[in-house]
C-alpha positions, 0 to 999 in steps of 0.5 A, spaced: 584 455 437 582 452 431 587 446 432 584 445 439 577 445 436 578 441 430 581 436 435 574 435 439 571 434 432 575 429 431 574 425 438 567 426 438 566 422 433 568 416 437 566 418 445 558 419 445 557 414 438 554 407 437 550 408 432 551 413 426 547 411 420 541 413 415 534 413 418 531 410 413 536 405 413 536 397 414 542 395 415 544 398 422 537 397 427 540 400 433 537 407 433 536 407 441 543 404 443 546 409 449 554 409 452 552 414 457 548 413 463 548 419 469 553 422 465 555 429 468 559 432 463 564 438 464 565 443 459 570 440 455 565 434 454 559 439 452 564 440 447 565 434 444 558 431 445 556 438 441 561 436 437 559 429 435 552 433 432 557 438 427 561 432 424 557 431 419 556 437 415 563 437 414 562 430 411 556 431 407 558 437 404 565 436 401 567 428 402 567 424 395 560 425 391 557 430 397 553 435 397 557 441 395 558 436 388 551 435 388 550 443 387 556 445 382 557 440 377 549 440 374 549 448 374 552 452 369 559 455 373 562 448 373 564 441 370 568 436 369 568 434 362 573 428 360 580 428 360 586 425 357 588 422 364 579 420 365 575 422 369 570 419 365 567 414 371 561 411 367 559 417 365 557 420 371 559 427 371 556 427 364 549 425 367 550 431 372 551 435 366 546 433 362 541 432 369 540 425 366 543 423 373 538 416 376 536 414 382 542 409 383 547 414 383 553 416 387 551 423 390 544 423 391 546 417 395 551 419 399 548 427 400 543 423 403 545 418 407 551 423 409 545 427 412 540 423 414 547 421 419 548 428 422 540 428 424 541 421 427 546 424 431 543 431 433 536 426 435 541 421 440 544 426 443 538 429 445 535 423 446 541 422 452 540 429 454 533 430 455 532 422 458 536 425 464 543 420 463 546 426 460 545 432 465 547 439 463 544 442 469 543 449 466 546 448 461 541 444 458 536 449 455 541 452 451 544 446 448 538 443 446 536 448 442 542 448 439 542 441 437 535 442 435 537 448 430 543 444 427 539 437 426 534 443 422 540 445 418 541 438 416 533 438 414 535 444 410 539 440 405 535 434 404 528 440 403 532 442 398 536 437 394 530 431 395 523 435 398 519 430 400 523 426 407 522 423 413 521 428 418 525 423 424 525 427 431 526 421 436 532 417 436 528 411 442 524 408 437 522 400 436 526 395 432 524 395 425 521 402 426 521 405 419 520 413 418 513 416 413 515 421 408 513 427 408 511 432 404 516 438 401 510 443 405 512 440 411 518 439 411 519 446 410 514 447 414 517 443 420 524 446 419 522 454 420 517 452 427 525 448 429 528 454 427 524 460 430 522 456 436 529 455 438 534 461 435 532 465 441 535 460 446 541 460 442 547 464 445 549 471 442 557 471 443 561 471 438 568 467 440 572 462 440 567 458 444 562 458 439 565 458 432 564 452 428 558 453 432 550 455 431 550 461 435 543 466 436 545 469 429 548 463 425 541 461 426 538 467 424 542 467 417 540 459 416 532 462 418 533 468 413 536 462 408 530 458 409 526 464 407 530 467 401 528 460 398 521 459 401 517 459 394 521 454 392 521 449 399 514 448 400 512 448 393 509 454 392 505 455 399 510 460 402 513 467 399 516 469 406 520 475 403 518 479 408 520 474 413 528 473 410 528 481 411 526 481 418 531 476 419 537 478 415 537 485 419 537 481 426 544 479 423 546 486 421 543 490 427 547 485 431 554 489 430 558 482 431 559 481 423 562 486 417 564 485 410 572 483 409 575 489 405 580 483 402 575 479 399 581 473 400 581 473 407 575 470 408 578 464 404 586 463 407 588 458 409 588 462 417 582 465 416 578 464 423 578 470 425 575 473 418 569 478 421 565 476 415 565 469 418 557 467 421 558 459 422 564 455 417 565 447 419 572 448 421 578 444 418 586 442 419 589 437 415 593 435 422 586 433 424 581 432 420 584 425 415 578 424 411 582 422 404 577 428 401 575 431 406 576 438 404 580 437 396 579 442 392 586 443 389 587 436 388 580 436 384 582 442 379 589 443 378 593 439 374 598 434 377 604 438 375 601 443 379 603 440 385 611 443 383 607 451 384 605 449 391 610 443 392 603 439 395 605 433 398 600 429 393 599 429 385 592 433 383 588 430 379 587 435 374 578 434 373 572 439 374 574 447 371 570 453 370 565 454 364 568 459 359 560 462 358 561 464 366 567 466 365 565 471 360 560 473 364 566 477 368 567 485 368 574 484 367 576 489 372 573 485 378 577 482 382 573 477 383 575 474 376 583 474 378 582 472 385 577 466 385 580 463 379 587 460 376 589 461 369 594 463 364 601 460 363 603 455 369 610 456 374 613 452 379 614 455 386 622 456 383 619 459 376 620 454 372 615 453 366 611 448 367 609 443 361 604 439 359 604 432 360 599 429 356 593 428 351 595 432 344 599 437 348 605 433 350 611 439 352 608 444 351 608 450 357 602 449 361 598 455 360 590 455 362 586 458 357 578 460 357 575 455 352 573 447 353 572 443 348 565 438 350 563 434 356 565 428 352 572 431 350 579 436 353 586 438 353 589 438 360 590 445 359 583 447 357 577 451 363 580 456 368 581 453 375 579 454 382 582 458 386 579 461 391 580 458 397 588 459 398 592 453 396 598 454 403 605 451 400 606 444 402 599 442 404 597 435 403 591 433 399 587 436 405 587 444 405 586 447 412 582 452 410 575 452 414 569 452 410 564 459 411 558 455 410 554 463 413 557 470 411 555 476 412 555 478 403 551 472 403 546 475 409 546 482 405 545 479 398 539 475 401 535 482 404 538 484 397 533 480 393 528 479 399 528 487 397 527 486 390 522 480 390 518 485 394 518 492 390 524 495 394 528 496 388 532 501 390 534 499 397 536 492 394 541 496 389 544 499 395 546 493 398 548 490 391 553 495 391 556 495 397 558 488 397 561 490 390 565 496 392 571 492 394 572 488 388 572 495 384 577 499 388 581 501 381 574 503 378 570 505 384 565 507 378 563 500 376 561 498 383 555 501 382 548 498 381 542 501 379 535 498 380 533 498 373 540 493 373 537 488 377 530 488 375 534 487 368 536 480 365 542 475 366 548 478 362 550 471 362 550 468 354 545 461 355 546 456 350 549 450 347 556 452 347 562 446 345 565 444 339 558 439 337 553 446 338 552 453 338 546 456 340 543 462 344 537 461 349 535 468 350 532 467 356 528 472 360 529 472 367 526 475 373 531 479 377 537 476 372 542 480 374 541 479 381 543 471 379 549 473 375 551 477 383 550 471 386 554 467 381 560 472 382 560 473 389 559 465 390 563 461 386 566 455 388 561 454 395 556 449 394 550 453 392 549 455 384 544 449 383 540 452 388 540 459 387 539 458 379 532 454 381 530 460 385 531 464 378 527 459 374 533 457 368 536 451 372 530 447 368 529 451 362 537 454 361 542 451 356 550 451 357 556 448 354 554 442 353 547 441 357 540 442 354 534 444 358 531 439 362 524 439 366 522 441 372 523 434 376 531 436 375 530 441 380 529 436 386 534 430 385 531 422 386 530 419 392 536 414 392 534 406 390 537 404 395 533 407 401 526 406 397 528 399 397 530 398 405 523 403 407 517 401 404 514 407 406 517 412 401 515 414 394 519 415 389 520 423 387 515 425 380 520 424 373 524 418 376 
């Protein structure tokens, strides 16, 4: 099912598409340019033309310099210090750390183009739709509103990483059309209208025909998303918590998902049919070709890695975890060993594996929980990731799909909703279910009291490398409802977003990263667009 699947991904790209460009973009004018005239697709064609709107999300999630970066590498889970092989790249990756990224690098640009793509997409399918030169019948309604919820989930990404965008809905606009900047307020604002509007046209099966697809209830875990980070995403003007809760129990009371009793499975390489799964972007390494389409063993694991797994490329040996979130582990949770590589290092024969560069030359490759600084590291320093299974003989793309959506998140999002509205008790309850089955030997420490999550983070904040060693002694709101978030969802692209929702992305320190101020928490509108659109104005701080 899922090679079929990611085959019409593939071929959607090209069957319906002119034009896949940024809105604010000069260099491709052709916004109203159309191949299908009294088109009547079957239902493999819906399939593709759906397709076509799907894509990018793969692409400005996890392709080179994405969307998954832009949330991991300035939070304080990940980073990517320099190697004794590189990785030092201009010194982006210490801007990232340090938040002293500009509005002309590389991964702002990229998340934004990238998504504005997906938008530009959704808003031509929907212009050949409803013009009539695509004809659905009475399938229309349906996948219009589909393809409305998925262009608001691209708006869901640029409300959250850059807030003030173009809202852009038509895709028949004239030559030299340049789209006005809205403020966040709108955009969020815009975004929950799309969503409640369309969510209930949307279907309720939960099949092979809808996976990878927003069905009724992925829409409902994308509107709770929304409201989970309402305060936030239209600057201050909404705390629509008690919404999130509604929204949340439309996908529990659905029935259709449940937590994994493995945890791993959710993240196998085969893991299509995990019942924890709400909306994942599908992948293969036979069908999606993108050189880094989906790449993560290749940017953590050292390139004498490749003989554990007997990968067909040599890794690169780059981003690592952060030994101060390391240490905030239970070491009785699964989660620690289940998530992250480390230790002494084998070939798939057994064979010890050994250093091959830097200071450690011969000696056995043996990952171990301290980092030296951002500016410096032995190959073998920082636990790697690992949470998504590493099948042997893969190539530089895994196969695994992307759970964008599942069903922890959904209980940890009514979680905090439940606290950030009084009902602490109730939100201790579902905490403690998602931890039960990463406490099996010790049933005991996957209990959660109220008074724990209303508590501080237990995560030891400060400056933390061999230059500097300071502690924070923040005191954070519901801090350790941050730390279960940061157990659970390592390595999904998120942390960013979750540690300004708590306040301490801006305020914190780590490793070898200083407090910022609170402009970081959105990123610049890159140059490059505030050069080809006169009508955008250039975030506060940049």
């Amino acid at each position: 099912m899922k090679s079929k699947l990611l085959f019409i991904y593939c071929l959607a790209g090209g069957m319906f598409l002119t034009s896949v460009t940024s809105c604010t973009q000069l260099e491709d004018t052709s916004y109203n340019s159309i191949v299908a005239d009294g088109f009547e697709p079957t239902n493999e064609d819906v399939a593709s033309l759906l397709a076509s709107g799907y894509v990018s999300w793969r692409k400005t999630l996890l392709l080179w310099n994405g969307v998954a970066r832009a949330q991991m590498l300035p939070a304080d889970e990940d980073v990517l210090p320099a190697r004794p092989n590189g990785w030092v790249d201009g010194g982006v990756y210490k801007r990232m750390h340090q938040h002293k990224w500009t509005s002309e690098d590389d991964i702002p640009l990229q998340s934004w183009v990238r998504t504005y793509e997906g938008i530009n997409t959704c808003n031509r399918v929907l212009y050949q739709i409803e013009s009539g030169q695509i004809k659905l019948g009475d399938r229309e309604s349906s996948i219009v509103s589909e393809l409305k919820v998925l262009r608001a989930s691209y708006y869901y990404i640029l409300d959250d990483l850059f807030g003030n965008v173009p809202i852009v809905t038509k895709f028949d606009v004239p030559d030299g059309y340049l789209p006005e900047q809205s403020s966040r307020k709108e955009v969020y604002e815009f975004i929950i209208k799309e969503l409640t509007e369309n969510i209930p046209n949307l279907s309720d099966k939960v099949n092979s025909e809808y996976y990878g697809r927003f069905n009724k209830w992925a829409g409902y875990a994308l509107l709770a998303k929304m409201y989970i980070n309402s305060e936030v995403f239209s600057d201050g003007t909404h705390q629509d918590y008690d919404k999130c809760i509604v929204a949340c129990d439309s996908v529990i009371n659905s029935g259709k998902y449940e937590l994994e009793s493995v945890r791993k499975s959710v993240f196998a390489t085969k893991n299509e049919n995990s019942k924890e799964i709400i909306f994942a972007l599908p992948f293969d390494e036979t069908y999606v070709d993108d050189w880094n389409a989906f790449d993560y063993h290749m940017y953590s694991l050292q390139p004498e890695n490749q003989a554990t797994y007997n990968f067909q490329a040599t890794p690169w040996g780059g981003v690592c975890v952060m030994p101060q979130y390391i240490d905030t582990f239970d070491p009785d949770d699964k989660r620690l060993t289940d998530d992250f590589i480390s230790g002494m290092q084998y070939s798939s024969n057994g064979d010890t594996l050994k250093c091959t560069m830097g200071n450690l030359v011969g000696q056995p490759l043996n990952y171990v929980n301290k980092v030296n600084s951002i500016d410096g590291s032995e190959e073998n320093q920082g636990l790697r990731w690992g949470k998504f299974e590493y099948a042997q003989g893969i190539t530089n793309r895994l196969s695994n799909d992307f759970p964008l959506l599942r069903y922890a998140d959904v209980l940890l999002m009514k979680a905090e909703a439940l606290l950030r509205t009084g009902k602490t008790e109730l939100a201790a309850g579902l905490v403690t279910k998602v931890r039960e089955r990463n406490f099996t030997s010790h049933p005991n420490k996957a209990q959660v009291t109220a008074d724990q999550l209303i508590g501080n983070s237990i995560y030891d904040y400060g400056r933390r490398d061999n230059a500097s060693t300071t502690h924070d002694n923040l005191n954070i709101k519901y801090g350790r409802m941050l730390d279960e978030l940061g157990w659970e969802f390592s390595q999904e692209g998120r942390r960013r977003q979750d540690m300004i929702r708590f306040g301490v992305f801006a305020t914190g320190s780590w490793f070898s990263h200083n407090p910022s101020d609170k402009t970081k928490n959105l990123y610049p509108i890159p140059n490059k667009e505030l050069l080809s659109n006169g009508n955008l104005k250039q975030n506060p701080g940049y």
